[in-house]
C-alpha positions in Angstrom: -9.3 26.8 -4.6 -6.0 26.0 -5.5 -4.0 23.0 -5.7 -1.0 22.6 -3.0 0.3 19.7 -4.8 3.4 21.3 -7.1 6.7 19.1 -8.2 9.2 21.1 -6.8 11.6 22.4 -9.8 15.7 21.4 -9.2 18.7 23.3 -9.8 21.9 22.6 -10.7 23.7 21.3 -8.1 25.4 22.8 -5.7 28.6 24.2 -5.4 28.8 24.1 -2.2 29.3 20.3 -0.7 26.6 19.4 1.9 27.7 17.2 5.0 25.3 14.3 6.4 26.3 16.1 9.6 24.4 19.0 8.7 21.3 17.4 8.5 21.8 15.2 11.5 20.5 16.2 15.0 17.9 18.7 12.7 15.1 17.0 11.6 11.6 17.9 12.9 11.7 21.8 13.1 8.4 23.2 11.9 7.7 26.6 13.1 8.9 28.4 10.0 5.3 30.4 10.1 5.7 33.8 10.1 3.7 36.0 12.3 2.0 37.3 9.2 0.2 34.0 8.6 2.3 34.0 5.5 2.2 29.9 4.5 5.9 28.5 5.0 7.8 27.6 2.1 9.8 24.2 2.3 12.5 23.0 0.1 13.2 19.5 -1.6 16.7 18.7 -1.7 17.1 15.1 -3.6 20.1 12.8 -2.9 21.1 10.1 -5.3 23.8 8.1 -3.7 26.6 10.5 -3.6 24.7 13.2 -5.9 23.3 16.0 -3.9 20.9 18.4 -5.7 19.5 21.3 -3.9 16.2 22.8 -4.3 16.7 26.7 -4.4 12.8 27.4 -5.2 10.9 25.9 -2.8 7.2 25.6 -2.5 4.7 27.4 -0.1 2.8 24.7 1.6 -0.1 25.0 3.9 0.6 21.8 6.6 3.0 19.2 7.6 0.3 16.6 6.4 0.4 18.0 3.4 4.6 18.1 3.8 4.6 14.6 3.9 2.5 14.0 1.0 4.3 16.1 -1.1 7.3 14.3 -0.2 5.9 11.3 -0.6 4.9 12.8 -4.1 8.6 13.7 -5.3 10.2 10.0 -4.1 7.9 8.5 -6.6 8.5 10.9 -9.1 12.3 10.5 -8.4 13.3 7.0 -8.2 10.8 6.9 -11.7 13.4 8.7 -13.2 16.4 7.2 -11.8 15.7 3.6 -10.9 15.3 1.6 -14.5 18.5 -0.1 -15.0 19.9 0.6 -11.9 21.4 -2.5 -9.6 22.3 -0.7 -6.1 20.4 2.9 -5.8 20.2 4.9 -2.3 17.7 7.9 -2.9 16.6 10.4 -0.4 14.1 13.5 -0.3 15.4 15.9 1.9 12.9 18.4 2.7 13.7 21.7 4.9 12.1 25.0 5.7 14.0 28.4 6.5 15.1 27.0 9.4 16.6 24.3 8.8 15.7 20.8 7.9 12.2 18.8 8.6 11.8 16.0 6.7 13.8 13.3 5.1 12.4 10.5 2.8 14.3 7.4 2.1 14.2 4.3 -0.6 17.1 1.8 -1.2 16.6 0.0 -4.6 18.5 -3.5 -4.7 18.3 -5.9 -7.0 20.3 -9.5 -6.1 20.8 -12.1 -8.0 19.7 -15.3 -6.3 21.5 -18.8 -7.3 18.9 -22.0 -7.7 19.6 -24.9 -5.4 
């Protein structure tokens, strides 16, 4: 048996600027299945602040359960990486299929200072 669980590998980022507006209004489509039974392959597009990277591999995943964990998967891997040292950080997994997007994670790092009394 194999394992479903696979970081999803970046690219560059894209030349092409992404709008929030895209993404809006989209979330929640799952029927990428083909009528083959072929497993659907979904995509894991980070945003870092203003810093949009998009995913242009993919992975084939089996279920939306097992969507969500991956997703759940990449955040942690992500705000790892980025977080140490940062002050204000907005980080966002945002996971599509071939039709469009499905998923998004979100985590807003803060760290404020707090005067004594």
């Amino acid at each position: 048996m194999t394992s479903w669980h696979a970081a999803p590998r970046k690219s560059a980022p894209s030349k092409t600027p992404q709008s929030k507006a895209a993404w809006e209004g989209r979330l929640g489509t799952t029927a990428n299945r083909s009528a083959f039974g072929q497993m659907p392959r979904y995509y894991f597009d980070e945003r870092d602040n203003g810093k949009f990277v998009i995913d242009d591999e993919g992975v084939e995943i089996d279920t939306f359960e097992q969507v969500k964990a991956e997703a759940s998967w990449a955040m942690a891997d992500f705000a790892k990486d980025v977080l140490p040292g940062s002050v204000v950080r907005l980080l966002s997994i945002e996971v599509r299929d071939d039709l469009g997007p499905v998923l998004r994670v979100k985590l807003r790092f803060e760290i404020e200072h707090v005067l004594a009394h």
